[in-house]
C-alpha atoms as a printed R data frame, in Angstrom:
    type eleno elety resid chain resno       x       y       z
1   ATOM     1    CA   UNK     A     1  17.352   8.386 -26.878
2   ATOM     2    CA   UNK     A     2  18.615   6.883 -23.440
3   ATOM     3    CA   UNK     A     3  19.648   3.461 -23.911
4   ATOM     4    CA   UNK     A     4  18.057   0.391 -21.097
5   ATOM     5    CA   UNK     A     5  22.216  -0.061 -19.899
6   ATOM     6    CA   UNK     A     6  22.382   3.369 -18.850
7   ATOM     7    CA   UNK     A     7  19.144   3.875 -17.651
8   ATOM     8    CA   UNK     A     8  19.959   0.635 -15.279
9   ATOM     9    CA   UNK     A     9  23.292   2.609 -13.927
10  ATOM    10    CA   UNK     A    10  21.545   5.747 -13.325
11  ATOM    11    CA   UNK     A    11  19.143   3.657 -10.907
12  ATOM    12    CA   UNK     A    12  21.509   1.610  -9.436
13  ATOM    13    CA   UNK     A    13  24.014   5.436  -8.226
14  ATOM    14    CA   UNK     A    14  20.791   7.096  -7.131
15  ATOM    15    CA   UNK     A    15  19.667   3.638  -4.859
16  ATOM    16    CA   UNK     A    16  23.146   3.255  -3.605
17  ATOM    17    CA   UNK     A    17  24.521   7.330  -3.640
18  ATOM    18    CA   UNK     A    18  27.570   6.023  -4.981
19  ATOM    19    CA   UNK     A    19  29.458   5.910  -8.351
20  ATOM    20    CA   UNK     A    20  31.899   2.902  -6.417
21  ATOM    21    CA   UNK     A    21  28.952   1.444  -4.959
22  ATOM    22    CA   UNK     A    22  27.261   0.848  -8.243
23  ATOM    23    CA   UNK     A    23  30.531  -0.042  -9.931
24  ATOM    24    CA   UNK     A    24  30.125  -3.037  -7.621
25  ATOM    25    CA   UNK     A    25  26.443  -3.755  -8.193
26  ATOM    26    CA   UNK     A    26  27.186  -3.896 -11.525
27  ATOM    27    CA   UNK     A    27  30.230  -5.585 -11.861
28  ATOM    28    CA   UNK     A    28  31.493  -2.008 -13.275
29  ATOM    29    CA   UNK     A    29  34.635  -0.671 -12.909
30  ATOM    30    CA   UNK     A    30  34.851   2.846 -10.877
31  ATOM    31    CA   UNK     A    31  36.169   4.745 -13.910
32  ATOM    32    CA   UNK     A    32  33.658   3.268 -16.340
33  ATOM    33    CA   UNK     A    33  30.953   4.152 -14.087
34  ATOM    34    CA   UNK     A    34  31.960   7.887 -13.933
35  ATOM    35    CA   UNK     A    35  32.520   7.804 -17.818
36  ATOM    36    CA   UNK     A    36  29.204   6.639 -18.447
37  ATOM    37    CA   UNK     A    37  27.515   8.889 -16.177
38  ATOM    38    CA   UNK     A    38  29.146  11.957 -17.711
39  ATOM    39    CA   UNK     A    39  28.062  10.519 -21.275
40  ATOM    40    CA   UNK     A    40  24.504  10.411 -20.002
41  ATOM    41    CA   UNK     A    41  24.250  13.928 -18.614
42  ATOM    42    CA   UNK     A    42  26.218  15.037 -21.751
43  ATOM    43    CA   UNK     A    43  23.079  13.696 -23.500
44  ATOM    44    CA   UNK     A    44  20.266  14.950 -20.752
45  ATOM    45    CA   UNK     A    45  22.005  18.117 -21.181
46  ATOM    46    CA   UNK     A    46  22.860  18.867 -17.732
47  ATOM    47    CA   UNK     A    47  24.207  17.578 -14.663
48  ATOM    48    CA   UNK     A    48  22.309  14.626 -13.047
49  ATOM    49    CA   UNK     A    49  23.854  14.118  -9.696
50  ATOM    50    CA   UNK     A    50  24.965  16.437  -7.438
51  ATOM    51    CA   UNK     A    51  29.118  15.419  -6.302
52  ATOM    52    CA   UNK     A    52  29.201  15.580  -2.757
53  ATOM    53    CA   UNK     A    53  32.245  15.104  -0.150
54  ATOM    54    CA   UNK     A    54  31.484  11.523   0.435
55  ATOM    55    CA   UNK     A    55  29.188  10.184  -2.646
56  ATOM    56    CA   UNK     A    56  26.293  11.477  -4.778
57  ATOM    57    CA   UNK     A    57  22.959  12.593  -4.801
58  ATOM    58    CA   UNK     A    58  20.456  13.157  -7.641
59  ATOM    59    CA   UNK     A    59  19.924  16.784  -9.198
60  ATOM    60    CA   UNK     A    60  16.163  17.882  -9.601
61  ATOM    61    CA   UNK     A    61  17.326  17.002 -13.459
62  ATOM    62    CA   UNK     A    62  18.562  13.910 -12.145
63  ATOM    63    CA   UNK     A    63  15.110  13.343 -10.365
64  ATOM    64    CA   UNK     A    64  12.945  13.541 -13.243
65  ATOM    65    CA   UNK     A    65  15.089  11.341 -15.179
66  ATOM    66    CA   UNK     A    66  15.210   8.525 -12.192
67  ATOM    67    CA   UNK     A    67  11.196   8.546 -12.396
68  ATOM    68    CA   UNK     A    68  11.239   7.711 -15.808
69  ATOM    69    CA   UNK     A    69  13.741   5.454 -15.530
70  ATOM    70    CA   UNK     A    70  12.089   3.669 -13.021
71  ATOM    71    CA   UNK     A    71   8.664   3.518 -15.082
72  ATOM    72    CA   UNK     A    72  10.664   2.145 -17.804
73  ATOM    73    CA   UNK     A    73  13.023  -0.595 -16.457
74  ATOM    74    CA   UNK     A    74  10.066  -1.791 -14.596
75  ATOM    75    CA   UNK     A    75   7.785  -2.192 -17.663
76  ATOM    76    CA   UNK     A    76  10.588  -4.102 -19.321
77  ATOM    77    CA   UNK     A    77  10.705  -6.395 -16.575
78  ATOM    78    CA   UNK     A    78   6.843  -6.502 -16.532
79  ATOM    79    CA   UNK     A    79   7.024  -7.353 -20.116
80  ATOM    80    CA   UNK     A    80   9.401 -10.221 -19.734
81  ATOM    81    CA   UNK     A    81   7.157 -12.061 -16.894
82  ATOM    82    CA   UNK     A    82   3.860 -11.269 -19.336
83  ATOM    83    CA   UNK     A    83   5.930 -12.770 -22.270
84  ATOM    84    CA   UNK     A    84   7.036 -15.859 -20.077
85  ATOM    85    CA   UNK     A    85   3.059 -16.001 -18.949
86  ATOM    86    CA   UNK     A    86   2.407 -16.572 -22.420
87  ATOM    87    CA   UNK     A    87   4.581 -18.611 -24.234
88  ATOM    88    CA   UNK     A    88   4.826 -21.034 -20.664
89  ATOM    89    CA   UNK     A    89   1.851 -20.730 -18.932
90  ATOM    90    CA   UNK     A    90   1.185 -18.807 -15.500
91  ATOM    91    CA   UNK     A    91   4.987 -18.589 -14.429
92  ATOM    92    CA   UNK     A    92   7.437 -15.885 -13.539
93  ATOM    93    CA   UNK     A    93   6.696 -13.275 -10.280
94  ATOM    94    CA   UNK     A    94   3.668 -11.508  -9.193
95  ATOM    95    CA   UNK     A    95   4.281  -8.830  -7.034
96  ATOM    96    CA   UNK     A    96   1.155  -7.917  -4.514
97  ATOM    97    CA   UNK     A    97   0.728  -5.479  -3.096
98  ATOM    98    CA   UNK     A    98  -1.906  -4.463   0.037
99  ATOM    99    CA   UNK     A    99  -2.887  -2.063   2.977
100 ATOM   100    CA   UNK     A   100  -2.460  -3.533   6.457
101 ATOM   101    CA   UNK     A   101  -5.848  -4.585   7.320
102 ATOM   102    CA   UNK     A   102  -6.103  -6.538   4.518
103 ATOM   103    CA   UNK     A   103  -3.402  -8.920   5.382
104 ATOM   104    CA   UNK     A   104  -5.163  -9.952   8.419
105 ATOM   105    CA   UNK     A   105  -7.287 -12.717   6.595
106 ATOM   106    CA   UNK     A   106  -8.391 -11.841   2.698
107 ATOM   107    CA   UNK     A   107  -4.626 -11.654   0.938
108 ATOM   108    CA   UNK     A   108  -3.300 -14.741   2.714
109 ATOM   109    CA   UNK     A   109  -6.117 -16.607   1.807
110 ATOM   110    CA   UNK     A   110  -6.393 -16.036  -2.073
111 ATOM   111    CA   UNK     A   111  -2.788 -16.045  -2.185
112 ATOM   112    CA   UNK     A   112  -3.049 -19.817  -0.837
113 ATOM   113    CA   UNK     A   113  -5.297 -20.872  -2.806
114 ATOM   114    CA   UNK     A   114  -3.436 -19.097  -5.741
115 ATOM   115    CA   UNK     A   115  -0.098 -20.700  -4.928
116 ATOM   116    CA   UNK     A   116  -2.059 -24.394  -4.920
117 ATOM   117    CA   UNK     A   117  -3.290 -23.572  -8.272
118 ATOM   118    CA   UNK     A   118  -0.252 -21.933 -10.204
119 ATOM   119    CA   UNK     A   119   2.686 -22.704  -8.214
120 ATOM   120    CA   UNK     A   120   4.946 -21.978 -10.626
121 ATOM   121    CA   UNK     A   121   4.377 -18.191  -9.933
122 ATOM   122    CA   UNK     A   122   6.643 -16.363  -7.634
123 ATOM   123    CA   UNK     A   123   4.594 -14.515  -5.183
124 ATOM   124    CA   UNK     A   124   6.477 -11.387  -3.801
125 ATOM   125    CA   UNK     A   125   3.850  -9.671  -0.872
126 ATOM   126    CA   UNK     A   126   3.849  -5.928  -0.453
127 ATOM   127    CA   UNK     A   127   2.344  -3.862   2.422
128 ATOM   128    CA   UNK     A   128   1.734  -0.382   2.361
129 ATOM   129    CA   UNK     A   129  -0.962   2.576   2.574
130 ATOM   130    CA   UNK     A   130  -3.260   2.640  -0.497
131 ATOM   131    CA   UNK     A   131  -2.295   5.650  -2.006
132 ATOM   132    CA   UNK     A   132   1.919   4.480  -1.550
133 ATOM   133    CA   UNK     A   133   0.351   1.231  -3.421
134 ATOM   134    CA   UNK     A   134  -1.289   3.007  -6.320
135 ATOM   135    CA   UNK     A   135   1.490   5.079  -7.136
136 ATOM   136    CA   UNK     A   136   3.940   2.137  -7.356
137 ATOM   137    CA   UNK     A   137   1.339   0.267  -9.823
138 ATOM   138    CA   UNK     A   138   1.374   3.358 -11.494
139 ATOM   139    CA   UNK     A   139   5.548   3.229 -11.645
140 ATOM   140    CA   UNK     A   140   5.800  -0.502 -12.612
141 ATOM   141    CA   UNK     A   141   6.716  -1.897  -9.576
142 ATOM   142    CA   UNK     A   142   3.229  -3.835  -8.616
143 ATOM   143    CA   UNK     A   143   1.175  -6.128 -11.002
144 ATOM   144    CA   UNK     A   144  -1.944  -6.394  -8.349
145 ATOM   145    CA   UNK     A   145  -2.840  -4.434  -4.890
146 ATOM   146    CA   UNK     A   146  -5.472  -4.490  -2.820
147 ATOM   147    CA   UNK     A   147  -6.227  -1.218  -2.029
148 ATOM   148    CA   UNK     A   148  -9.255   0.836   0.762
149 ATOM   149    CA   UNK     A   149 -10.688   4.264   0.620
150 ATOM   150    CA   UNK     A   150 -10.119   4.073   3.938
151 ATOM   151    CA   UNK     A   151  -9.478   6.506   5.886
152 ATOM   152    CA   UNK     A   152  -9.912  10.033   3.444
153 ATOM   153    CA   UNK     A   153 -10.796   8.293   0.306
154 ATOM   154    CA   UNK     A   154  -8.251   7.109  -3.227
155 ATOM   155    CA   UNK     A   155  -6.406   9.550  -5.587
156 ATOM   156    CA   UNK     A   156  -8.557   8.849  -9.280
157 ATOM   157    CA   UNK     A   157  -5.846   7.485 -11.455
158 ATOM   158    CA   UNK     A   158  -6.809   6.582 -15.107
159 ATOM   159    CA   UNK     A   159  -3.986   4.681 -15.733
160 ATOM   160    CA   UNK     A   160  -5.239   2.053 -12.728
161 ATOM   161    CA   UNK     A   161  -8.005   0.006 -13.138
162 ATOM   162    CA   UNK     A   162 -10.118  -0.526 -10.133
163 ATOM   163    CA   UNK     A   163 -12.959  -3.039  -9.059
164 ATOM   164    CA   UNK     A   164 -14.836  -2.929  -5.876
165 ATOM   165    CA   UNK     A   165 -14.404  -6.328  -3.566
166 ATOM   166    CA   UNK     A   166 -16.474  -5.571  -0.814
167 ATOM   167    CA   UNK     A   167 -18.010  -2.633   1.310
168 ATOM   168    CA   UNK     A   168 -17.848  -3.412   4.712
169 ATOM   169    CA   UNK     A   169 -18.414  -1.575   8.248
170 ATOM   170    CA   UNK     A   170 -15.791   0.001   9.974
171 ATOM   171    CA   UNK     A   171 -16.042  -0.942  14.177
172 ATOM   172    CA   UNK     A   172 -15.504   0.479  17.558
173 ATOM   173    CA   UNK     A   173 -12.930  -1.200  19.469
174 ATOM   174    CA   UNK     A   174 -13.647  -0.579  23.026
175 ATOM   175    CA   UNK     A   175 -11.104  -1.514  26.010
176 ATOM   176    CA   UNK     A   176 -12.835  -4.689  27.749
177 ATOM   177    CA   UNK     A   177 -13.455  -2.595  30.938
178 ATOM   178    CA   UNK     A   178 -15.584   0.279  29.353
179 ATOM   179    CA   UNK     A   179 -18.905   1.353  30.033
180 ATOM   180    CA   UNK     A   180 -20.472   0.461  26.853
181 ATOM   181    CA   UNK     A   181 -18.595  -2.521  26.504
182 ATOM   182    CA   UNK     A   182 -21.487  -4.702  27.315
183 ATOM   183    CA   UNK     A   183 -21.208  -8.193  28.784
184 ATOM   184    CA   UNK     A   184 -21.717 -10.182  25.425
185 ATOM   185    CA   UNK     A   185 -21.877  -9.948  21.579
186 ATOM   186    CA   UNK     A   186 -24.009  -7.654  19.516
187 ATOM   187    CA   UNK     A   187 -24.757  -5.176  21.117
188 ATOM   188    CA   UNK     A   188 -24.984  -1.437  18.925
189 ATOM   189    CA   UNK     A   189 -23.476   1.551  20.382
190 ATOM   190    CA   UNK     A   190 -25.081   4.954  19.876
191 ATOM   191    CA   UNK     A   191 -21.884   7.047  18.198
192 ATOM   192    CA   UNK     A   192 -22.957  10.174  20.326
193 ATOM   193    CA   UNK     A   193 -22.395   7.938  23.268
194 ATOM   194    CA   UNK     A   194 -18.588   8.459  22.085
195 ATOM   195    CA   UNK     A   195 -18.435  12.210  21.501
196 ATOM   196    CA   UNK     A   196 -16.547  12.728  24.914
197 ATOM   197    CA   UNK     A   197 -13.990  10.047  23.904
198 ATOM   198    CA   UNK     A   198 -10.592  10.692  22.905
199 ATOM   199    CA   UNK     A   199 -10.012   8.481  19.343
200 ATOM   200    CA   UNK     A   200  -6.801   6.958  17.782
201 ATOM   201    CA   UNK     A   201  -6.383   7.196  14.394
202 ATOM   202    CA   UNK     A   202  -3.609   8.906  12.021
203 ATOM   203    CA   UNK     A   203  -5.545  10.678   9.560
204 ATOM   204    CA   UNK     A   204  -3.714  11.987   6.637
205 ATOM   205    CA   UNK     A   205  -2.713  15.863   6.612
206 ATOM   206    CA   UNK     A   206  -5.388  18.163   5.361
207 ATOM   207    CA   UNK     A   207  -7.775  15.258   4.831
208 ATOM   208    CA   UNK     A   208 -11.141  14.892   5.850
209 ATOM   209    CA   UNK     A   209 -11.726  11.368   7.674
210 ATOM   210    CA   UNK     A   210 -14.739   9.096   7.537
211 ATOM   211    CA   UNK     A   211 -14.574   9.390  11.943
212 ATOM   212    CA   UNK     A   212 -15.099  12.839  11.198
213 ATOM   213    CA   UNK     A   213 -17.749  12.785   8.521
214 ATOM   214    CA   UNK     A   214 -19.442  10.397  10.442
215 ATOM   215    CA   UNK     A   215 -19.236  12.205  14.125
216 ATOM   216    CA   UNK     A   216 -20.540  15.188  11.868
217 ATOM   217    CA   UNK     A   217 -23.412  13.785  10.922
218 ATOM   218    CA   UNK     A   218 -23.934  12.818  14.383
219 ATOM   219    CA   UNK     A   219 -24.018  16.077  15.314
220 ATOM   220    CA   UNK     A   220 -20.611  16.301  16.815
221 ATOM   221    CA   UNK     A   221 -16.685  16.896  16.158
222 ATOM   222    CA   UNK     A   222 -14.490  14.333  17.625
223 ATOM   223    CA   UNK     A   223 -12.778  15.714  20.927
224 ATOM   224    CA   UNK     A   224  -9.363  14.951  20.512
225 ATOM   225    CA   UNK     A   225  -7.003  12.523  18.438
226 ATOM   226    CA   UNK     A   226  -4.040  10.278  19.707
227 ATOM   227    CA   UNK     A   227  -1.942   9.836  16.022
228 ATOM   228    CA   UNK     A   228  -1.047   6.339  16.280
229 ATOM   229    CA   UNK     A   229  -0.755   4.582  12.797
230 ATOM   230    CA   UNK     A   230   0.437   1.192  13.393
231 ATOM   231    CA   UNK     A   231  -1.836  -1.644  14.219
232 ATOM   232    CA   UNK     A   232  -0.667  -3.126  16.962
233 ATOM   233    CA   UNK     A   233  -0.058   0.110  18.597
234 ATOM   234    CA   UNK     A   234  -3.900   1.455  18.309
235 ATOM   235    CA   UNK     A   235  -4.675  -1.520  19.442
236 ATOM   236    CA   UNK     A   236  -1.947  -0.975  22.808
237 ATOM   237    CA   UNK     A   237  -3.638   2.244  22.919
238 ATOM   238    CA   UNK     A   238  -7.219   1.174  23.631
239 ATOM   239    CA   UNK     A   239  -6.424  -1.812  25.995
240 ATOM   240    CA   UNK     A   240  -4.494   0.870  28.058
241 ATOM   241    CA   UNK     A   241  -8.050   2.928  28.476
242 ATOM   242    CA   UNK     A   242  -5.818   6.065  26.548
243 ATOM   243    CA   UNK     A   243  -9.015   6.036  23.624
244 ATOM   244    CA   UNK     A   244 -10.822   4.426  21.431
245 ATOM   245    CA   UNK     A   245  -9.834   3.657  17.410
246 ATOM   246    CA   UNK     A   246 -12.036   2.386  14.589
247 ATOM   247    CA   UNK     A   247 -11.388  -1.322  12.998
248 ATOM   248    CA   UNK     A   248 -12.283  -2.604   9.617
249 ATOM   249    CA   UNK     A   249 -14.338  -5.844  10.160
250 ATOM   250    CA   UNK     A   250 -11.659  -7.397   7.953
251 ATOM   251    CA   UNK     A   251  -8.996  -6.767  10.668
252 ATOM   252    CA   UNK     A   252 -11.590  -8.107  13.550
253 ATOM   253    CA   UNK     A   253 -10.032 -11.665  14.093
254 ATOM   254    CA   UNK     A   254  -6.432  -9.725  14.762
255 ATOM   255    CA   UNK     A   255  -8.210  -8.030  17.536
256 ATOM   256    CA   UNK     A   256  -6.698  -9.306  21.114
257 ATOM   257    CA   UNK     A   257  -8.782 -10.353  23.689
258 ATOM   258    CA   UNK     A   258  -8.511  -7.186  25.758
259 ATOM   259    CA   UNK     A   259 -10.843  -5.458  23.360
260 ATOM   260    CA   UNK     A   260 -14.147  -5.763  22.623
261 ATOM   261    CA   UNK     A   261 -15.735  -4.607  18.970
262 ATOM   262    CA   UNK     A   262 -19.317  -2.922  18.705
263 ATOM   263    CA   UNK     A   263 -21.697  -2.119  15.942
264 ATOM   264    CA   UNK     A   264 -22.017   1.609  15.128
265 ATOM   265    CA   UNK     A   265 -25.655   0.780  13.575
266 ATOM   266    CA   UNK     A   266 -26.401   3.138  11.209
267 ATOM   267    CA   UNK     A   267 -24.234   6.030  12.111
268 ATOM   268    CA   UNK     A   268 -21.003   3.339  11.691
269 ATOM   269    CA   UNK     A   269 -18.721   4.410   8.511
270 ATOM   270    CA   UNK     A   270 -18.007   2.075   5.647
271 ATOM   271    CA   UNK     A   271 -15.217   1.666   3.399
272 ATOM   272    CA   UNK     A   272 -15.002   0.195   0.045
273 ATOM   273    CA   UNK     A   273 -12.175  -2.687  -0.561
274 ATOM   274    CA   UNK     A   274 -11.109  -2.962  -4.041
275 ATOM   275    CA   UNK     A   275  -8.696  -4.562  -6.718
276 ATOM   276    CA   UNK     A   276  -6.224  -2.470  -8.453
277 ATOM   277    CA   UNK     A   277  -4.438  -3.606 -11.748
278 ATOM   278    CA   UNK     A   278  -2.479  -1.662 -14.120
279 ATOM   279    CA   UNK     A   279  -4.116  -0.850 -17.708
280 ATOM   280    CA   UNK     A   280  -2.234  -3.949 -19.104
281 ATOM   281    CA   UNK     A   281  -2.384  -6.382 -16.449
282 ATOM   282    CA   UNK     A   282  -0.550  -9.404 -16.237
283 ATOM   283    CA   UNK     A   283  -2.661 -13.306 -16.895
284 ATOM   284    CA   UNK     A   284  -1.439 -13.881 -12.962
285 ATOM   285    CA   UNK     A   285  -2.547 -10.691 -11.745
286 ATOM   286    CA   UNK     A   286  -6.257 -11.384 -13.352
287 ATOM   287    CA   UNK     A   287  -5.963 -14.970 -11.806
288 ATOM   288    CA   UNK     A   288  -5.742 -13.608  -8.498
289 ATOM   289    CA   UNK     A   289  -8.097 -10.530  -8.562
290 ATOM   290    CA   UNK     A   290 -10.716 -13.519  -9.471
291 ATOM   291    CA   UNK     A   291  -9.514 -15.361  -6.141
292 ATOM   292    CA   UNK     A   292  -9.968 -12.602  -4.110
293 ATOM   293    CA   UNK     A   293 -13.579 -11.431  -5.110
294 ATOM   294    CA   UNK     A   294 -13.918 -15.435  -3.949
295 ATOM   295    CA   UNK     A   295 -12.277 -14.934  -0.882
296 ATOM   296    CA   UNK     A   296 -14.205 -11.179  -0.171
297 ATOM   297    CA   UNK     A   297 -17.562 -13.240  -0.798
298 ATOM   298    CA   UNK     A   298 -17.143 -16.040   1.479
């Protein structure tokens, strides 16, 4: 049995690489630190870090045991917000997390009107890609995400529990100057008109992209990629005239005003926007999955 202390000093050498550095995290001495790491891998049975020249680094033993440190420290934390939820009301942290687009407009509005209506909740925002967000739910370290099959689809994982917000269309972003531009709002661009373009996306290795699927069905590949991931940069990209990219219509007020957005009509792609929670989700984290279907229905 590995006791919560030591677990908590394995974490805190592997995040800082040191056995001095965690002394002083913890308020250990150097010595004491080294003791109780060499009681713990007398009891793993093998050596969990690695000595090196100047500090440590985790063995693949050392690995394994880190994950499931991880997954258990942040339960116990979990469990002490839940318990707090419950014997004081909704108090304590909730940690959110959500995929870029989604922080355009949808998160920062449920999480105002969330704050107005519990504010004795700590909110603590995280941004990341869907699958990065899953996995840390599934490691303790989010109580809510908001999370997009977008662009190659979600992992299935039984231990999250999942619940569609809203399908919506994904865009063409065109630079303001293009041919199919058009002179107003509206308009529908035929995706074959596009099949000469050069697009900027950053699809995931190996994967198989909803551009793709969708050019496919159009009776076309897509003729060459720029791999930008970032925004702000696709967005550079396309005002530049290097391509076009797709949009989410969640992310359309970010857009600047050197772009203009067009309908794909029928050939456009959609993605599905859902709620994650863990199997045991927090009173908060229910609170605010009911603020957002609000918000995704509006």
């Amino acid at each position: 049995m590995f006791d919560t202390d030591a677990l908590r000093l394995l974490d805190a050498v592997a995040a800082t690489g040191s056995f001095t550095a965690a002394a002083a995290r913890l308020n250990y001495t150097q010595s004491a630190v080294s003791r109780r790491i060499a009681a713990l891998e007398t009891r793993a049975g093998g050596p969990l870090f690695d000595r090196l020249a100047r500090g440590v680094r985790l063995t693949p033993a050392g690995q394994a045991l880190h994950h499931h440190a991880r997954v258990v420290l942040n339960r116990l934390a979990r469990a002490e917000e839940e318990l707090a939820g419950i014997h004081g009301g909704h108090r304590g942290t909730l940690r959110v997390g959500a995929f870029a687009t989604a922080n355009v407009a949808l998160v920062p509005g449920a999480l105002r009107a969330f704050a107005d209506r519990f504010p004795d909740v700590a909110l603590t925002p995280v941004e990341g890609p869907s699958g990065g967000l899953l996995r840390r739910m599934r490691e303790g370290e989010l109580d809510v995400a908001v999370v997009s099959d977008y662009p190659a689809g979600l992992p299935y994982d039984e231990d999250v529990e999942l619940a569609e917000l809203v399908e919506e269309e994904l865009l063409v972003a065109l630079p303001r100057g293009h041919r199919l531009a058009g002179g107003g709002g509206g308009e529908t661009v035929d995706l074959r008109e596009l099949r000469e373009e050069t697009w900027i996306e950053a699809p995931s290795p190996g994967g198989t992209t909803m551009l793709a699927q969708a050019c496919a069905r159009a009776g076309f590949a897509p003729r060459a990629t720029v791999r930008i991931a970032e925004w702000t940069g696709k967005f550079g990209y396309v005002a530049a005239g290097l391509g076009v990219t797709l949009v989410p219509a969640l992310a359309a007020p970010a857009v600047p005003a050197g772009l203009v957005l067009r309908s794909l009509g029928e050939s456009a792609p959609r993605r599905t926007v859902s709620t994650a929670l863990p199997r045991t989700p927090l009173p908060a984290a229910r609170a605010l999955v009911r603020l957002l279907a609000e918000a995704a229905g509006q």
